[in-house]
N, C-alpha and C positions, 0 to 999 in steps of 0.2 A: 341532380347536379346540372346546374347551368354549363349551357358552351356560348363563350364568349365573342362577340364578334370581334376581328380587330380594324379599328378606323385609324386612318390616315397610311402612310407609308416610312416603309423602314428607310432608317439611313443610308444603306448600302441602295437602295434604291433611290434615291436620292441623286446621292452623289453618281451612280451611272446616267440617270438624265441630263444630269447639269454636264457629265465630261461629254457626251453626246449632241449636247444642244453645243457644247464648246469646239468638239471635232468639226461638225459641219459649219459651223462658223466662222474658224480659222481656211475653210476652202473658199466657203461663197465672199465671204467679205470682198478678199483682194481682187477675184473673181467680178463682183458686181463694180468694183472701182475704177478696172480695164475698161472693163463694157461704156462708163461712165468717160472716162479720158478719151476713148474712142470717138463717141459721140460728138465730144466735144470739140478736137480735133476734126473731125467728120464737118460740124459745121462751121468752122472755119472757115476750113479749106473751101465750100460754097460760097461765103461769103467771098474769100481770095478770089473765086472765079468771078464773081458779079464785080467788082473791083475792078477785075482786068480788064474785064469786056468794055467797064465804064471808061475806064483810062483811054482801052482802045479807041471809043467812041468820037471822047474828046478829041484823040489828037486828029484823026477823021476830020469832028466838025471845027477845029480851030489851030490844027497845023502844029500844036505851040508841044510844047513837053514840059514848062514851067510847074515845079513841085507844089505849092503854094496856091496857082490858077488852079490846078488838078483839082487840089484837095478842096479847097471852094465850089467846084464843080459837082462832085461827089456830096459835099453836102448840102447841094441844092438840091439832091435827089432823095437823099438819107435822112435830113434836116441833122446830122450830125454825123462824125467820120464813126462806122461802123467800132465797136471793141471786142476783142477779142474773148472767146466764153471759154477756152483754154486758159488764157494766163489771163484775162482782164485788161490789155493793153489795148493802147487805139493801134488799128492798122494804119499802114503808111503804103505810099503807093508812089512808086518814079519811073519815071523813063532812066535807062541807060542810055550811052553816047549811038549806039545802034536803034535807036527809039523802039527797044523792048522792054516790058510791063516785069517790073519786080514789087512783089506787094510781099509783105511780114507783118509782123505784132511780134512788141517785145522780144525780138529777138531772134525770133523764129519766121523763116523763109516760108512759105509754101508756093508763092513762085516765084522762081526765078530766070529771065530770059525766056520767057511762056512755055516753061519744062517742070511738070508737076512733083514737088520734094517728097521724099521719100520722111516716114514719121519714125 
């Protein structure tokens, strides 16, 4: 009498890897997507810094707070006004009537009155 070997793997084994590979899946996904929004957010906001400082600089070497001048300024350094890797928008950068530094993207602050926003 032959004893048969068995190849491949049973169903029910099967289907425990796949709900398996499915359980840790449904954790890490949303998990690695934070990590990712973080990041993104994360470099922003540097950027927002290097912005301000630029804005700073200007009004420094040219007194002026002119939104327009600014932003020409900025792109002489940039060769374009920086976009944001969170939403994709271009940043913008102004003086308020107290000539502090508010710079955003699309919508979104990250500073305001040179006081770092909360995310």
């Amino acid at each position: 009498m032959k004893i048969r070997k068995k190849k491949g793997f049973t169903l029910l084994e099967i289907i425990a890897a796949v709900s398996l590979i499915v359980i840790i899946s449904s954790v890490a996904i949303p998990m690695y997507m934070n990590i990712v929004d973080k990041q993104k957010y994360n470099t922003d906001l540097a950027v927002a810094l290097q912005l301000e400082q630029q804005a700073k600089t200007y009004y420094i070497e040219n007194k002026d707070t002119d939104k327009e001048k600014l932003k020409k300024y900025i792109e002489g350094i940039y060769g374009t006004m920086p976009k944001s890797k969170y939403n994709g928008s271009e940043f913008t950068v102004e003086f308020d009537t107290a000539k502090k530094v508010t710079v955003s993207a699309g919508g979104k602050t990250f500073i305001d009155k040179g006081k770092e926003q909360e995310f």
